[in-house]
C-alpha positions in Angstrom: 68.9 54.8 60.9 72.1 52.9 60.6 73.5 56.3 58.7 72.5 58.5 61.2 73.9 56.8 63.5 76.8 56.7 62.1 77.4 60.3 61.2 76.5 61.0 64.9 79.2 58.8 66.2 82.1 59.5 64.3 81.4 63.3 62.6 83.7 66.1 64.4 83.6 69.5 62.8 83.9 72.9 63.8 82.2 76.4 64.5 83.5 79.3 62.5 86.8 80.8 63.8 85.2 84.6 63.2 82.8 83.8 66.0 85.7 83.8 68.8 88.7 85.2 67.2 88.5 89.2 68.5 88.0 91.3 65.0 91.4 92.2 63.4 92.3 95.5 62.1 92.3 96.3 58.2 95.0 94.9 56.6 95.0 94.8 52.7 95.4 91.0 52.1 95.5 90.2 48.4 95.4 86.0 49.2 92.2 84.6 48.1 92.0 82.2 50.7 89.1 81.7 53.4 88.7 83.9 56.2 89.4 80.6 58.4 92.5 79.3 56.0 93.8 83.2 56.6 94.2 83.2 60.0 95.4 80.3 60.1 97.9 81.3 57.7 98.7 84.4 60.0 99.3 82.3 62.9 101.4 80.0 61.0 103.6 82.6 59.1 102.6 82.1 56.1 100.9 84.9 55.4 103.2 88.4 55.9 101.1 91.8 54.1 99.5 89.5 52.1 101.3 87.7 50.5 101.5 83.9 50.7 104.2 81.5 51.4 103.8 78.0 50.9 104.7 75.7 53.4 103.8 72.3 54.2 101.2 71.4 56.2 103.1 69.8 59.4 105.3 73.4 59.2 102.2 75.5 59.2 101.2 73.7 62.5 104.0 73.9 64.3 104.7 77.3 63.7 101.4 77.9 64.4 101.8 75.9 67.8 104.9 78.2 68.9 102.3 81.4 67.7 104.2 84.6 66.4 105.3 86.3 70.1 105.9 89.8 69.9 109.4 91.1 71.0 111.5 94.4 71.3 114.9 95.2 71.1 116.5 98.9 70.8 118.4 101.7 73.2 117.1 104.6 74.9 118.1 107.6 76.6 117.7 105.3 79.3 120.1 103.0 78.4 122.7 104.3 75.9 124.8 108.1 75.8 123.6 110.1 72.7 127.2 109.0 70.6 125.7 105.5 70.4 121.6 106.7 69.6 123.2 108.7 67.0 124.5 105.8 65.0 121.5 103.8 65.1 119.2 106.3 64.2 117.0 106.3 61.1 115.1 109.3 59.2 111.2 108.2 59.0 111.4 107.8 55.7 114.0 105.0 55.4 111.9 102.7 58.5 110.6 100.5 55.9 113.3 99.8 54.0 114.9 99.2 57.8 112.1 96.8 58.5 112.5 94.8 55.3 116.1 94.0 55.2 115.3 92.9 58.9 112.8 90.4 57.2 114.4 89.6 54.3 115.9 86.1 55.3 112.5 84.9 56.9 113.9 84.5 60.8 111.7 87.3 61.4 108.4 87.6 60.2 107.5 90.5 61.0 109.1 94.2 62.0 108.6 97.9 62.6 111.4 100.4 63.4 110.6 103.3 65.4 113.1 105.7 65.3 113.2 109.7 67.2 115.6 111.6 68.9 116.1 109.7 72.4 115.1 106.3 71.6 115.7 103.9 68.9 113.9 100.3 68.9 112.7 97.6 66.4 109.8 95.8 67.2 109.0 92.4 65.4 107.5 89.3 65.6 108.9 85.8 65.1 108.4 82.3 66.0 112.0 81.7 67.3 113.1 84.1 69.6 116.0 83.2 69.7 117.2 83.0 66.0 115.6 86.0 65.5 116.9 88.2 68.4 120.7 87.0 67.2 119.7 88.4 63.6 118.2 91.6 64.4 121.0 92.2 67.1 123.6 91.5 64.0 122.0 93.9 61.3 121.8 96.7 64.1 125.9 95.6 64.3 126.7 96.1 60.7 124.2 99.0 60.3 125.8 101.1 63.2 129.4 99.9 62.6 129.2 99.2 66.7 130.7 95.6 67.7 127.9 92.9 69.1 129.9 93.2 72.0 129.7 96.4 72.5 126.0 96.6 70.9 124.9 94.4 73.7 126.2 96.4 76.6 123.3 99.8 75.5 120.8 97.7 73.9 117.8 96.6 76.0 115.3 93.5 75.0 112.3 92.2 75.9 109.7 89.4 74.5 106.1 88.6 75.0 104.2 90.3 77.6 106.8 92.6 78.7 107.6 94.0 75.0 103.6 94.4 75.0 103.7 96.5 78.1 107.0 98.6 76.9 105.2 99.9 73.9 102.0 100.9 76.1 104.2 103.0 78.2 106.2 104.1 75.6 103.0 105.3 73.5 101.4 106.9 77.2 104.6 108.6 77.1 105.8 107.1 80.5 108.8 106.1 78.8 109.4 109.5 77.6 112.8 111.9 78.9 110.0 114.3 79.9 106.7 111.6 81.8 103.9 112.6 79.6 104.6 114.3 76.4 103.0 114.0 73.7 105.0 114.0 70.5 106.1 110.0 71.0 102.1 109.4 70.4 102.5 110.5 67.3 105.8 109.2 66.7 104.6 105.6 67.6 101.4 106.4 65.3 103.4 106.9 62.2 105.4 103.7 62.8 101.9 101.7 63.2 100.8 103.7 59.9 104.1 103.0 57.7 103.9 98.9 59.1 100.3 98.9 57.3 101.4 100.3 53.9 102.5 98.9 50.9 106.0 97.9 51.6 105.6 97.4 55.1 106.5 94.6 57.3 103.9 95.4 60.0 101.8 92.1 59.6 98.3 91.4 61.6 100.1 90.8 64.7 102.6 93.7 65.2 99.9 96.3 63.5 97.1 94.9 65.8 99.9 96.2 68.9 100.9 99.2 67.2 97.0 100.1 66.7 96.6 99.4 70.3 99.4 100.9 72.0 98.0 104.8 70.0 94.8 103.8 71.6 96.0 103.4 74.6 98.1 106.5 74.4 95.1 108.5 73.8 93.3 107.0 76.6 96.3 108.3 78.6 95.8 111.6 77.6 92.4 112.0 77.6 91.3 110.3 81.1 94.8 111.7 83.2 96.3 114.9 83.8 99.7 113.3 82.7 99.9 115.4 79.7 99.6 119.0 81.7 102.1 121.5 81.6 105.7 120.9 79.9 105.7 117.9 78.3 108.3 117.9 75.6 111.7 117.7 74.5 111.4 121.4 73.2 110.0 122.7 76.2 113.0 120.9 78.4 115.1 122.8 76.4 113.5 125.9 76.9 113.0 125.2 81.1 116.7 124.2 80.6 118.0 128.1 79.2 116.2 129.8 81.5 117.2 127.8 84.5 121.1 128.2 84.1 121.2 131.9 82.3 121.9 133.3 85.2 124.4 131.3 86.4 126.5 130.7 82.6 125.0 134.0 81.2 125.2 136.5 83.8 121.7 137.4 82.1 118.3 136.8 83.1 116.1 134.5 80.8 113.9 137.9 79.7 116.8 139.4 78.5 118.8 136.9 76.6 118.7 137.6 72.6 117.9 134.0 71.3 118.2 131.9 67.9 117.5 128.6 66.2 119.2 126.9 64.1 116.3 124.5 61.8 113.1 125.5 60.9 111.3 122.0 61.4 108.5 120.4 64.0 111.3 121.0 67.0 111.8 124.8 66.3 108.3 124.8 65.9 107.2 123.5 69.1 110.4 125.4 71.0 109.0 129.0 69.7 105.1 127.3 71.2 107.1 127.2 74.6 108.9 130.0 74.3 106.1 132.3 73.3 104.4 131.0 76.7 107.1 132.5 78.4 107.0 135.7 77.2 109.1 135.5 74.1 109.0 138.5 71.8 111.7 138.1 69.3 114.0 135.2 67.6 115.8 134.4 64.7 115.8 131.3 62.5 118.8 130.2 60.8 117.7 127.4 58.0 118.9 126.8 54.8 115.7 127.7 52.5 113.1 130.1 53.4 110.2 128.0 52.8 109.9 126.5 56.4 110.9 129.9 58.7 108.0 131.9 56.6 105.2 129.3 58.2 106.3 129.5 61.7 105.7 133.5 60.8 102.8 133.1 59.6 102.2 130.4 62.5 103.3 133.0 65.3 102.5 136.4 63.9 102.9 137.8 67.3 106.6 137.0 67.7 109.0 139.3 65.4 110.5 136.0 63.3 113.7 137.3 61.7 114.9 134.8 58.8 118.4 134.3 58.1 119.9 131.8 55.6 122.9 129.4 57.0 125.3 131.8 55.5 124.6 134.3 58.1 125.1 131.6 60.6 128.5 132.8 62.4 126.8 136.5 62.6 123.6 135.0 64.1 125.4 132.9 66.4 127.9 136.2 67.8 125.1 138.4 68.0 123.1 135.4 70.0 123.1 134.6 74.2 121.1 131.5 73.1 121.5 129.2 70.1 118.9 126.4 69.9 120.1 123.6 67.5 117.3 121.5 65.6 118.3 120.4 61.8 118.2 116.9 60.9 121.7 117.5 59.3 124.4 114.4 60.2 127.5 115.9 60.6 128.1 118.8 63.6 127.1 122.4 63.0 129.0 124.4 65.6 132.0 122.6 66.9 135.1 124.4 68.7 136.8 124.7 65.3 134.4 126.3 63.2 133.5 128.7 66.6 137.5 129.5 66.5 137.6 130.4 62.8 135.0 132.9 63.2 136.1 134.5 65.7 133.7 133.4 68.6 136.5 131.9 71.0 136.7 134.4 74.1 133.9 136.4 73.6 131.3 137.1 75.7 129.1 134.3 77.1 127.2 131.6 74.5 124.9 129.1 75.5 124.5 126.3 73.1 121.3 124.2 73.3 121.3 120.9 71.2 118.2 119.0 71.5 119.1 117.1 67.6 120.3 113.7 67.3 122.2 113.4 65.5 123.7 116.0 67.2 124.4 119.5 65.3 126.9 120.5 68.7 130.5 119.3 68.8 130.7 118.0 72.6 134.2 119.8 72.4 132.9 123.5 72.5 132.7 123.0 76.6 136.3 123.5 76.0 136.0 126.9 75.4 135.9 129.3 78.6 132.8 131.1 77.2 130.9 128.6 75.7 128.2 126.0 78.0 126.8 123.8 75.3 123.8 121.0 76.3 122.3 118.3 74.4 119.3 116.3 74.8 121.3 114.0 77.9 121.4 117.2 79.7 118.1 117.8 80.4 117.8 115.3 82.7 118.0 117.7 85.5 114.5 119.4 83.9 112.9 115.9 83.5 113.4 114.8 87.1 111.1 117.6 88.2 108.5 117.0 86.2 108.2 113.6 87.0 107.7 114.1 90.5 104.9 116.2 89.8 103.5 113.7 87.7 103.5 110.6 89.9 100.1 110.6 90.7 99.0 110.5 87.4 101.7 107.6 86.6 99.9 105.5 88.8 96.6 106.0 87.1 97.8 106.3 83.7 99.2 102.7 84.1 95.9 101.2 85.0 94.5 102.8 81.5 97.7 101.0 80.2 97.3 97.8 81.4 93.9 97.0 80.2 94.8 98.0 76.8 97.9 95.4 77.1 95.4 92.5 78.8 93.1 93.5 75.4 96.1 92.5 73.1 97.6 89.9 75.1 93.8 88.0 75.3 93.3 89.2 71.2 96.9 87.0 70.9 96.5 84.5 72.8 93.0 83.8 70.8 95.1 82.8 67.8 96.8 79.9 69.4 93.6 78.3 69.5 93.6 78.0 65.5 96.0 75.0 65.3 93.6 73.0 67.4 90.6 74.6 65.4 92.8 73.2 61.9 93.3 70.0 63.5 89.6 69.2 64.7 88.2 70.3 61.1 90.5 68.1 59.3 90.1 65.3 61.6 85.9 65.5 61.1 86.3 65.9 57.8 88.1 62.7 57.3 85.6 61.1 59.5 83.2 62.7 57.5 83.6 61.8 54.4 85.0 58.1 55.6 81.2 57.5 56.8 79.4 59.3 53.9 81.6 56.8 51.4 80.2 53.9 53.5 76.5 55.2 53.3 77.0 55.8 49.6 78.0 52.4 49.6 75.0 51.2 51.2 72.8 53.3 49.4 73.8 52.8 46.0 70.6 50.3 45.0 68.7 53.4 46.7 69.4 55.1 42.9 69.4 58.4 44.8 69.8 61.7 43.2 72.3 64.2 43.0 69.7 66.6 45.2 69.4 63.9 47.5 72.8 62.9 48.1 73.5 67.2 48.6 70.9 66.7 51.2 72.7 63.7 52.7 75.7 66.1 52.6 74.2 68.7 54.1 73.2 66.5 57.1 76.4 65.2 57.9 77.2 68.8 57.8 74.6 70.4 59.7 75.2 67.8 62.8 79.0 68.3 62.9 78.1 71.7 63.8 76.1 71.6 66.3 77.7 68.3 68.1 80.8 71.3 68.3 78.4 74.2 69.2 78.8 73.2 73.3 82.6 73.1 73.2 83.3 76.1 70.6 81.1 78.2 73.1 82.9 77.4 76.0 85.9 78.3 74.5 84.5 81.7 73.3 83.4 82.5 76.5 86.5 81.9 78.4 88.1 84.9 78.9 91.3 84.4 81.1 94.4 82.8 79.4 94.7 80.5 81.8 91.0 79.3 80.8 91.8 79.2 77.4 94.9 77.4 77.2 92.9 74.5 79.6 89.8 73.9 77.6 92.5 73.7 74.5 93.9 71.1 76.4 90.8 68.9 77.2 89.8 69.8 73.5 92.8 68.3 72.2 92.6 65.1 74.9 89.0 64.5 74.5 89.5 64.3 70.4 93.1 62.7 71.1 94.4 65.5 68.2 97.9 64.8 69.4 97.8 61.1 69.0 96.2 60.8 65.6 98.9 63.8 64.6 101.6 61.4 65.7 100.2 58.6 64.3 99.8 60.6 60.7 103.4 61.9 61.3 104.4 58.2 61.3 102.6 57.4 58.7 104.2 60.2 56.6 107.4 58.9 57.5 107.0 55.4 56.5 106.2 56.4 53.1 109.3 58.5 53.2 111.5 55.8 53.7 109.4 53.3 51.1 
């Protein structure tokens, strides 16, 4: 009786985190530690795509104290003029390799880049903002060649809560040039896909927003009307032309003898937008054939004539409108290359750029006949639609914003792991401190191995279910608020805090001896 009574006194344990931690998406984790010891280890940092990193135990718990907030910094067409988007930008391919050298000396531990033609913004997660902000506002520095100075004067950035709710409207497209469209979606998908492979830096934390925010994205588009009508970049353009050919060309939309430069997903979404309008014929100026043959085969309605970027000068003084869309890096038509070939004081050219970087020399408005446009431009275009579209803002923002109060709440459940770490260690000392006292007692009992595993069992068994009251009430509070109060009486009513102290203390003295 005296054992039991014991055990019942001074026993703390724990329920199992899985029964209040919100399930986290598939990550490949190649630790062999526990589930609990894992999240933990997420919470802390020290586990980043698997891989472990040791740190002590008084550095796992107070990382894991400040939790891994999420933050955003980058430039839009909202904030920056297309000359500084252009040095910042990065091809899909390379947003890994981005997101590691942001991670490499541990200030960050974790990052995506998400990189497209009118915004450019790394998203990552770290325990000190501010350390980590100064580093990731430095590499952008030395990567664009662009003073910090300077830097700071485009860039926008945003922690916590409001770099959750960016990336919800960015992903609903509410962020977009053009309210609505739907190629960011995807764009923000393939920067959740490439955080989860191999070599990337995505982590449980960012992927679980980047998963989120595409969820929330479709939600967007499936429940609202925001997505109707002309919703692209492509389409601007093409709303663009035909608005001012009269007044540059002297020519009505229906007449003008068009051309694109590029044969990639732009193109192919300008000829889906053009064809809507009526569009019969257009040439394709690209440097290999491969790519112009599908959009024939894609649009075998539309006479497709194919021209390698030899032609290009013949294409271009035979054109009304030149759409540019190549991923090259340095300028395709500029007021130089027009003058050499014979295009200054000609008829009438309009020059639509909708690349960044761009492929149109600023300087051709310099020439009389010339009215060249890139993707700042189209501005005009954009302010229409989104009038149209308020309505649907307003609903598409209430889809939004429970998908943000889902992550925020799926966060916030991982600060309650510290206290979860704490209380199981403390019971287990107070555990095993009684069961060496019963043993003690017990050892003219000659009991058996069976029967001291049943002993064990005991102390076990009651441990749980003292804790079963309190771990339910914390699983069932819903609010952050809630949650951050019953940690609080958690932590008072088991005085974690002291007993941390006093064990810091005690760590100390040792030091010194």
């Amino acid at each position: 009786m005296k054992f039991v009574t014991s055990v019942l006194v001074c026993v703390v344990a724990i329920a199992p985190v899985s029964a209040f931690v919100a399930p986290l998406p598939s990550v490949a984790i190649t630790s062999t530690a526990s589930p609990l010891q894992q999240l933990s280890m997420i919470a802390t940092g020290e586990m980043i795509n698997g891989e472990t990193k040791k740190k002590t135990r008084e550095e796992r718990l107070e990382a894991a104290t400040k939790g891994l907030q999420v933050h955003v910094v980058g430039l839009s067409i909202h904030h920056a003029e297309v000359e500084v988007r252009e040095k910042l930008a990065i091809p899909e391919a390379e947003w890994n390799a981005a997101s590691n050298e942001i991670c490499a000396n541990g200030k960050v531990n974790e990052a995506a880049v998400l990189s497209t033609c009118n915004r450019f913004e790394v998203y990552y997660a770290a325990t000190d903002a501010r350390a980590a902000m100064a580093h990731v506002t430095q590499y952008l520095s030395e990567r664009s060649g662009i003073p910090v100075s300077s830097l700071r004067r485009n860039l926008f950035m945003l922690s916590g809560d409001d770099a959750v709710w960016h990336i919800m409207r960015v992903a609903g497209g509410l962020d977009s040039l053009i309210v609505g469209e739907g190629q960011i979606l995807s764009q923000v998908r393939q920067c959740h896909l490439h955080s989860i492979e191999e070599d990337g830096c995505g982590g449980k934390v960012l992927s679980r927003l980047l998963n989120n925010a595409v969820a929330a994205g479709k939600r967007v588009r499936s429940e609202t009307a925001i997505s109707k009508g002309s919703v692209s970049i492509s389409s601007a353009a093409v709303e663009l032309s035909e608005m001012l050919s009269m007044k540059d060309l002297k020519l009505p939309f229906s007449e003008c003898r068009l051309a694109a430069v590029g044969a990639g997903k732009m193109t192919r979404l300008l000829i889906t937008h053009l064809a809507s309008r009526g569009l019969e014929k257009i040439t394709i100026v690209n440097r290999s054939l491969d790519r112009p043959k599908e959009l024939q085969e894609q649009f075998p309605d539309i006479d497709i004539e194919i021209k390698l970027m030899d032609d290009l000068w013949d294409v271009v003084g035979r054109s009304d409108i030149v759409y540019t869309a190549t991923s090259c890096v340095d300028y395709v038509i500029d007021e130089h290359k027009l003058d050499v070939n014979g295009l200054v004081g000609g008829r009438p050219l309009m020059l639509v750029d909708i690349s960044v970087p761009r492929n149109v020399n600023e300087n051709c408005n310099e020439i009389p006949n010339v009215k060249a446009y890139n993707v700042d431009d189209l501005k005009a275009v954009v302010a229409r639609n989104t009038a149209m579209r308020q309505r649907e803002i307003l609903e598409a923002e209430k889809l939004l914003q429970e998908e943000a109060e889902s992550f925020i709440a799926w966060r916030e459940a991982l600060s309650t792991i510290p206290t979860i770490y704490q209380l199981q260690e403390r019971a287990n000392e107070f555990r095993q401190e009684e069961l060496k006292k019963c043993t003690r007692r017990l050892s003219n009992a000659n009991l058996s191995d069976k029967e001291l595993e049943a002993v064990e069992r005991l102390s076990r068994g009651i441990v749980n279910k003292l804790l079963h009251g309190p771990m339910a009430h914390l699983r069932k509070t819903e609010s952050i608020e809630g949650k951050q109060a019953t940690l609080k009486e958690l932590s008072a009513m088991f005085m974690l805090e002291q007993e941390e102290n006093n064990s810091r203390k005690r760590r100390n003295g040792r030091a010194r001896r």
